[in-house]
N, C-alpha and C positions, 0 to 999 in steps of 0.2 A: 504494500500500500504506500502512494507516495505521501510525503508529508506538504502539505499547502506552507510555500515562502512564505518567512516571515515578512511582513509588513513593516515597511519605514518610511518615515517622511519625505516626503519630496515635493518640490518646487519643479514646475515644467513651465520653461521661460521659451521665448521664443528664440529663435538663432539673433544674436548679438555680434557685432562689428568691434573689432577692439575698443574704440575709446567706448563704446555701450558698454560693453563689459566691465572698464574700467570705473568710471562712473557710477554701474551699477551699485559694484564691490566696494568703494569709496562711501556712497549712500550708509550702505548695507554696517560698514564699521564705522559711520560716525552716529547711527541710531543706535548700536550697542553701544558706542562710549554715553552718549546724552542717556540711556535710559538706567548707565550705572552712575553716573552724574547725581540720577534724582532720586535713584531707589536702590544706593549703595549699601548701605547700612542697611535696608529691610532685607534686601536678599542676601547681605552676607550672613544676618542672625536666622533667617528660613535654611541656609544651607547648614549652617554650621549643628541646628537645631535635628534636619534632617537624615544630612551625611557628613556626621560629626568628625571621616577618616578622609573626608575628599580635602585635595590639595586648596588652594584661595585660589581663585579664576585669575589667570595671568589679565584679564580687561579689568580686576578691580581697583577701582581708584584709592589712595591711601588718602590724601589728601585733596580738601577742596578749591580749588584757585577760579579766578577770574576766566572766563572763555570769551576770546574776540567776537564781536556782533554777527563777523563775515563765516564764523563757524558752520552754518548750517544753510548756509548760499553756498553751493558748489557749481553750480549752473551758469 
């Protein structure tokens, strides 16, 4: 009897041009930076709470500083 593949996440993008891609990826990691920006502290106490043996997410911020205006204009 075969066993039915496991099931994972997946994003199905359309075909992308280099700088598309680039940009995409660019989006893609400054929406993880901004949303450990805002909700640093909450998800490091949910992780640490959760998977008390997992390593600190190499994207978490230790400290908070100023972010230039033009952050989040990539366009």
């Amino acid at each position: 009897m075969k066993r039915k593949p496991r099931r994972h996440a997946q994003i199905h993008l359309p075909p992308l041009n280099g700088e598309q891609a680039f940009l995409l990826a660019e989006a893609l990691e400054r929406a993880v930076r901004a949303i450990w920006r805002a909700h640093g502290d909450d998800m490091a106490d949910f992780q640490a709470r959760v998977f008390p043996d997992a390593p600190v997410p190499r994207d978490a911020v230790d400290d908070v500083r100023e972010v230039p205006d033009d952050e989040d204009h990539i366009f």
